[in-house]
C-alpha positions as CSV (number, residue, x, y, z in Angstrom):
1,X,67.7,192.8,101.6
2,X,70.9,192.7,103.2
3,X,70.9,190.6,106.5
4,X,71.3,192.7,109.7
5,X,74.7,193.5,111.1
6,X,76.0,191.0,113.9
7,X,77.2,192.9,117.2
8,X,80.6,192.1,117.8
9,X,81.3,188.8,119.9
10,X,82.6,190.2,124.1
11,X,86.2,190.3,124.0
12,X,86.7,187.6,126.5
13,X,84.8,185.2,124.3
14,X,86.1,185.7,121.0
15,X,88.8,183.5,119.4
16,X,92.3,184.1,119.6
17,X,95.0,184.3,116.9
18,X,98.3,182.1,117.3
19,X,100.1,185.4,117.9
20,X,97.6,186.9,120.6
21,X,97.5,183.3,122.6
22,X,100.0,184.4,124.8
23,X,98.0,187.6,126.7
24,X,95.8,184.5,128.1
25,X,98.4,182.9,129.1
26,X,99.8,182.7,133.2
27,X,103.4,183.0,133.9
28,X,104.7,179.4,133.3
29,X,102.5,177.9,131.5
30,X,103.1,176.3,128.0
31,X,101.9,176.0,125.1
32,X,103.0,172.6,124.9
33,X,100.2,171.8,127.5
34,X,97.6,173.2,125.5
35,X,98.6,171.5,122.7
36,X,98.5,168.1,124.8
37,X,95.1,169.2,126.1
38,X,93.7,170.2,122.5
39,X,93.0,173.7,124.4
40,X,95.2,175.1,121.3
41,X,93.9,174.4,117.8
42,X,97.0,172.4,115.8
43,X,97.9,175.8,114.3
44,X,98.3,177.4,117.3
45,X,94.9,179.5,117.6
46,X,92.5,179.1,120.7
47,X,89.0,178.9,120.1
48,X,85.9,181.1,121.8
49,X,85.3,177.3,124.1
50,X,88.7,176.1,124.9
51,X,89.1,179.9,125.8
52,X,86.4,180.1,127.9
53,X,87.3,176.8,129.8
54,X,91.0,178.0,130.4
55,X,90.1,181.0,131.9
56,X,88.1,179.1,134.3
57,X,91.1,176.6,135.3
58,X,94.1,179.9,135.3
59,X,91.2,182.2,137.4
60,X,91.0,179.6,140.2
61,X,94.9,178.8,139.9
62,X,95.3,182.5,140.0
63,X,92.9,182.2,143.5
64,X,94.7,179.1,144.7
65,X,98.5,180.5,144.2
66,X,98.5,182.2,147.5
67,X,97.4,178.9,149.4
68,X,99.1,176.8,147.4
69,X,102.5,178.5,148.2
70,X,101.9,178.4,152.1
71,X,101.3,174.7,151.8
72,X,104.6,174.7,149.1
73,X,107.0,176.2,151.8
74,X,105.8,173.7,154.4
75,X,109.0,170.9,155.1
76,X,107.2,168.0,154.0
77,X,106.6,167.9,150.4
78,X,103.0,169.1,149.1
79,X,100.2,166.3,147.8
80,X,97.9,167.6,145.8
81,X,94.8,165.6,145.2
82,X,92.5,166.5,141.8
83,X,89.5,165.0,142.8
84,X,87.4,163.9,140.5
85,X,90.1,165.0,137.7
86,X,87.9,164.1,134.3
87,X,90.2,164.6,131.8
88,X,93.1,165.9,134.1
89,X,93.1,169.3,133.1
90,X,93.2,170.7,136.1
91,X,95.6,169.0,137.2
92,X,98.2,169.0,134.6
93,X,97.9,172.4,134.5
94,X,98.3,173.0,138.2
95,X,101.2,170.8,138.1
96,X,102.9,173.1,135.4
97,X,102.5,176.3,137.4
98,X,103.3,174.7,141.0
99,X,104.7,170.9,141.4
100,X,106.9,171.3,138.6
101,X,108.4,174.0,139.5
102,X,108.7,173.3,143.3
103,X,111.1,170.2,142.4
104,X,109.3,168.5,145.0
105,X,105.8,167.1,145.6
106,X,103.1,165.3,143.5
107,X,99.9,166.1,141.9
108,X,97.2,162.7,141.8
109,X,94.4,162.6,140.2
110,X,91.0,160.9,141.0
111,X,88.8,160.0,138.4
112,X,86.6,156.5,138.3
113,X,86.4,156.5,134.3
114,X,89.5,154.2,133.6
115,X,89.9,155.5,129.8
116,X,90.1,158.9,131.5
117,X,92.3,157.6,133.6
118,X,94.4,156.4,130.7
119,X,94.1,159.6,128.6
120,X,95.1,161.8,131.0
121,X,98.3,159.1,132.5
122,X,99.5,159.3,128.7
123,X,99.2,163.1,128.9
124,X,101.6,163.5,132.3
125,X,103.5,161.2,130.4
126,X,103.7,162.7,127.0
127,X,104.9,166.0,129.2
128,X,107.4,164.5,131.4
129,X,105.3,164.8,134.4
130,X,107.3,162.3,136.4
131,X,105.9,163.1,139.9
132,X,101.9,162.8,139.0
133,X,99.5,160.0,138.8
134,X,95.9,159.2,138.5
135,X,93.8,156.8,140.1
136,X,90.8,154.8,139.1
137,X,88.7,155.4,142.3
138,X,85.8,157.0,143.4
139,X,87.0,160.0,145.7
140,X,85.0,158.5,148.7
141,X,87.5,155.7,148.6
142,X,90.5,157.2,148.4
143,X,92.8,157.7,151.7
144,X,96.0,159.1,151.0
145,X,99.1,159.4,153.2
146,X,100.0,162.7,153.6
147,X,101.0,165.3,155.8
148,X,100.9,168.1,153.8
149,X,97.5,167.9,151.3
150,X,95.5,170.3,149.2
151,X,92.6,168.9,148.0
152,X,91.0,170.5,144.6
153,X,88.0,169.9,142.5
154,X,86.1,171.7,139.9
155,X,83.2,171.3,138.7
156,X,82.5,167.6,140.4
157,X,79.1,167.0,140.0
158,X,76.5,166.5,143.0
159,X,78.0,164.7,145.2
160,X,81.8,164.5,144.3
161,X,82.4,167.5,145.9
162,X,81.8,166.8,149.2
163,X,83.6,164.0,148.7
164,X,86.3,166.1,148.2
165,X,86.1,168.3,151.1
166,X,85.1,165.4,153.5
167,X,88.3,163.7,151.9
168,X,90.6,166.7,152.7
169,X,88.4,166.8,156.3
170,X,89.6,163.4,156.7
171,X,93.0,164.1,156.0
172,X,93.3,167.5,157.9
173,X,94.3,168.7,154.5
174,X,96.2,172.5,155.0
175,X,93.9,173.8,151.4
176,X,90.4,172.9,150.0
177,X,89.3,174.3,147.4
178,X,86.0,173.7,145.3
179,X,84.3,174.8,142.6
180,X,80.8,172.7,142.9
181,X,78.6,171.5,139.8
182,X,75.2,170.2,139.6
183,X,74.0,169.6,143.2
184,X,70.5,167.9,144.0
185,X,70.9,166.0,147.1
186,X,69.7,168.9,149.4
187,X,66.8,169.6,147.1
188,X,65.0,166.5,146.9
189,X,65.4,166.6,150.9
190,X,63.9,169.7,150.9
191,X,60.7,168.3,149.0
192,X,60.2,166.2,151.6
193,X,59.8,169.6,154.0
194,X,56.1,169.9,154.9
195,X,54.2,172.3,152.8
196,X,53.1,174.0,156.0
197,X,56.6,174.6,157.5
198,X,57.1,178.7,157.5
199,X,59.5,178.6,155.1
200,X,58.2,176.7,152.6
201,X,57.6,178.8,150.1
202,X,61.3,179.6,149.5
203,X,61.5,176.4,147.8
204,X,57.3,175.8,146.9
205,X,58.6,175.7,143.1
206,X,61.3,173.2,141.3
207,X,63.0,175.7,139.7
208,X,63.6,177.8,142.9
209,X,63.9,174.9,145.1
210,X,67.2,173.8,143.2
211,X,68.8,177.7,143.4
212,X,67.8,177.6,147.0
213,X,68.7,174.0,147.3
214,X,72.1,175.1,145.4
215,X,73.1,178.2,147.6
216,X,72.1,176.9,151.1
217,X,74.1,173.4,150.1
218,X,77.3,175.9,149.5
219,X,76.7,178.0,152.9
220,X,76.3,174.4,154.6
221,X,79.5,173.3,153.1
222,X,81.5,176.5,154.2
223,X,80.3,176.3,157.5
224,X,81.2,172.6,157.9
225,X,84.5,173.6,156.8
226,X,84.9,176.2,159.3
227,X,83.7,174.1,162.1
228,X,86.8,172.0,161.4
229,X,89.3,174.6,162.2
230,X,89.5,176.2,157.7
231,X,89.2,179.2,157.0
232,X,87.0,179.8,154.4
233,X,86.1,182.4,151.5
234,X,83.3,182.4,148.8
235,X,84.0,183.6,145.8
236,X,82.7,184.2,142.2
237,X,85.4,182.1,139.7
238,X,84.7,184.1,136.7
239,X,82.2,186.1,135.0
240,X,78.6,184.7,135.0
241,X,79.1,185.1,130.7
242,X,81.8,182.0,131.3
243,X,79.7,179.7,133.8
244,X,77.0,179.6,135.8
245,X,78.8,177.2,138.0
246,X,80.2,179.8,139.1
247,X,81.0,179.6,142.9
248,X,84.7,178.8,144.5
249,X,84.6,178.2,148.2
250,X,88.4,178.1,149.2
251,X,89.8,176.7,152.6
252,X,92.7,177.1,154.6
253,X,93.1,174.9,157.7
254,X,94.3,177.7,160.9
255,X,93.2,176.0,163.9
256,X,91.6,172.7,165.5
257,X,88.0,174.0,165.6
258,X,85.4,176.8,165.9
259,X,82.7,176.5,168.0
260,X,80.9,179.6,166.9
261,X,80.5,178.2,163.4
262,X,79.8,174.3,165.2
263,X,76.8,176.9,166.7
264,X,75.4,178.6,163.3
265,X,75.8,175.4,162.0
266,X,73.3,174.3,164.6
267,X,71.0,177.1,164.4
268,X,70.9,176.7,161.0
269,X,69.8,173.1,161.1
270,X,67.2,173.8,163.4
271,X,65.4,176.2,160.6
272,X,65.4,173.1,158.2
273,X,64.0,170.3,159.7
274,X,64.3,166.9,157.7
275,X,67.1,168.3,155.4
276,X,69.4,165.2,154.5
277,X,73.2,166.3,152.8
278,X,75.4,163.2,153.6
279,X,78.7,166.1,154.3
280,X,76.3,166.6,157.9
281,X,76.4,162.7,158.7
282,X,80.0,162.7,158.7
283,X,81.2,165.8,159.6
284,X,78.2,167.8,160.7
285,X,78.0,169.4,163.8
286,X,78.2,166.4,166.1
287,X,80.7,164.7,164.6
């Protein structure tokens, strides 16, 4: 008995064929890169993963590019901050498409895995990226001096993100731009919630408590932000069938303050007694 046909794989997870890399590809970016990255197979092919994680990284440069070229025709030279770089992807890549080719600027990345650090050093060096660094440094340690900052992370886990945005907060940073990971610290406050409180039961169960935990952390976060004078968006990245880290929340900075948002902040608080994120200690309503 013959086995049962296989349905064919969706067309933005299959493999690609040297020849057809370049329909995946954004306008300046090399394969060259990819190689450096081992996105690209040695013969040139791209395989269903390294696919599916360079779609991720070109959709939220693709998001970015508008942002990004604001803060590029600003007179002082643009710092770009990968926080929490990993391997540097990121990074590199958003070097390529914008630092490079603004002849001005720098791209630094924060990572506090020294042989990451390492790898991806050799990697900026192996391309010729002369104006980009990374640091061994946790990103809640890291102070740069800069007038003109975007901060970026993707996919920092817990609470690396909002070290990121508290980082560009810090800095009065012109872009922020996040894609979050795994993020607990809300839900095991919220565990601590009495069971009688009326809106317990949103959370009564683990498995709902950390999506509930997940999506009020991200509307905390964009309100934070917009209390600071950003203006923010949330956005899906890609399709769910890529990631279910799936979220970017992208800030611009247009004014001092909001005090409307500094108010729903409030509000919103006030609904969640005993909830503990340590983004609201620092830069929380009162702040």
């Amino acid at each position: 008995m013959s086995a049962p046909a296989r349905p064919h794989d969706p067309p933005a997870r299959r493999a690609l064929s040297a020849n057809e890399v370049s329909a995946d590809l954004l306008n300046g970016q090399s394969r060259a890169l990819l190689h450096a990255l081992h996105l690209l197979t040695p013969d040139g092919k791209l395989n269903a993963d390294a696919r599916r994680k360079l779609k991720q990284i070109n959709h939220f440069a693709g998001l970015l590019r508008p942002a990004l070229h604001t803060a590029l025709d600003l007179a002082e030279p643009l710092t770009l901050v990968d926080a929490g770089t990993g391997n540097g992807y990121l990074g590199l890549l958003l070097y390529e498409l914008f630092i490079g080719p603004a002849g001005a600027g720098e791209v630094i990345g924060l990572e506090s895995n020294g042989q990451l650090v390492d790898r991806a050093t050799s990697r900026a060096r192996h391309m010729g990226f002369d104006r980009m660094r990374f640091v061994a440094t946790r990103v809640a340690e890291f102070d740069p001096i800069a007038r003109n900052l975007a901060v970026v992370a993707l996919h920092a886990c817990d609470t690396a993100t909002d070290d990121a945005i508290a980082l560009g907060l810090r800095r009065e940073a012109k872009v922020v731009a996040v894609v979050p990971c795994c993020q607990a610290e809300l839900a095991h406050s919220l565990s601590a919630v009495r069971a009688d409180h009326a809106l317990a039961p949103l959370w009564r169960f683990p498995i709902l408590r950390r999506g509930f935990a997940a999506h009020l952390t991200n509307v905390l976060r964009a309100l934070v932000l917009e209390c600071h004078g950003y203006q923010v968006t949330v956005t899906e990245l890609v399709g769910w069938e890529h990631s279910f880290k799936n979220e970017l929340i992208l800030a611009r900075k247009v004014q001092r303050g909001n005090s409307q948002a500094r108010n729903q902040l409030k509000a919103l608080l006030q609904l969640f007694p005993g909830v503990r994120m340590g983004l609201l200690d620092a830069w929380g309503p009162d702040a």
